[in-house]
N, C-alpha and C positions, 0 to 999 in steps of 0.2 A: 504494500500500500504506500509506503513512503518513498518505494524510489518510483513508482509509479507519479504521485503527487508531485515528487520534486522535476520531472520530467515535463509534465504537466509546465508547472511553472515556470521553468527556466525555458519552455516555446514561449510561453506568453511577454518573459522579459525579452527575449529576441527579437520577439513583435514590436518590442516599445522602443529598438534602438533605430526604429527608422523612424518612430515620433518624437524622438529626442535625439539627434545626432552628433548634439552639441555634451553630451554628456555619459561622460567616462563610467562611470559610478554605474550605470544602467549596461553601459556592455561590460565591464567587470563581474557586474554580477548576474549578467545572462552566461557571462562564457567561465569565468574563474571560481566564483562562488560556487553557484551551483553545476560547475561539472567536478568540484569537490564535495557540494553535499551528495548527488547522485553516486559517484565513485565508491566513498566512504559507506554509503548506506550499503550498495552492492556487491563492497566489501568483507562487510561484520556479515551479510549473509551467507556471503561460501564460508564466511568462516568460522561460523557461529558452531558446529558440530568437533573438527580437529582443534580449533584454536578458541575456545568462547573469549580468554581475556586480552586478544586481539579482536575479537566479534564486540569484545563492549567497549574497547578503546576504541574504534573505528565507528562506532555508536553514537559515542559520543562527539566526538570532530564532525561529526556530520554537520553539527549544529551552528560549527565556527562561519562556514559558507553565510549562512541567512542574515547571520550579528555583523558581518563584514559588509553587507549588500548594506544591512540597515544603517548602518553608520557610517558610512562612505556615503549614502544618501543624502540622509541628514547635514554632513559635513559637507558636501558638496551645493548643496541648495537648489538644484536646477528644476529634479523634479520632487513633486509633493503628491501623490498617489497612490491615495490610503490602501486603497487593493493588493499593492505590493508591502507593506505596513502588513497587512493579515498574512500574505504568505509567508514571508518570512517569520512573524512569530509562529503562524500554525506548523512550521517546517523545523523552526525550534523544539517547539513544544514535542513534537515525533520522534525527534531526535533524543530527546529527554525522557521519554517514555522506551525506545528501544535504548536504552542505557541505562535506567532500573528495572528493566526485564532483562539484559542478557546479564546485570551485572549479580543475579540469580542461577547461573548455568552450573558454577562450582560447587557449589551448595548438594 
C-alpha cells in the first residue's frame, strides 16, 4: 500500500513541475524525495523476512523523503499546495506505522 501510495504521489509531483518550472523544491521532491521514499519502502519489503532490522531501518528513512519535500517547500516559498502538505504527512505517517510494525519482527 505505501509504495503503491508513494508512487501515486510522486506522478502527481511530476505533474506539478510543468506548473511550476521555476521551482527546485517541486522537482527534488518529484525525483529525489520520493524515489527514496519509494526505494526505501521497497526495500524493508524484500527484506522484511532474511533481514527485519534492515526491513525496519529502511522503514523508517522512508519517511526522511516527504520531511525533505516539506521543508525545502516551505523554505523555498514558490509553491503553497496544501494537497502536497497531506501527502507528505500521510507518506510520513506510513512510514511511521511500517516502522513500529516491523520494529516487532524480533520479538
Amino acid at each position: 500500500m505505501a509504495i503503491q501510495k508513494g508512487i501515486e504521489g510522486q506522478n502527481e509531483l511530476k505533474k506539478l513541475i510543468e506548473k511550476y518550472p521555476s521551482s527546485k523544491a517541486i522537482k527534488d521532491c518529484a525525483t529525489v524525495d520520493y524515489n527514496e521514499l519509494v526505494n526505501s519502502f521497497s526495500s524493508s519489503l524484500r527484506e522484511i523476512v532474511e533481514d527485519p532490522d534492515s526491513a525496519n531501518y529502511d522503514a523508517k528513512v522512508a519517511g526522511d523523503g516527504p520531511q525533505t519535500c516539506e521543508s525545502d517547500l516551505v523554505d523555498e516559498k514558490i509553491v503553497n499546495d496544501p494537497s502536497i502538505s497531506t501527502l507528505n504527512n500521510e507518506m510520513y505517517f506510513l512510514s511511521t506505522i511500517a516502522f513500529l510494525a516491523t520494529s516487532h519482527l524480533n520479538e
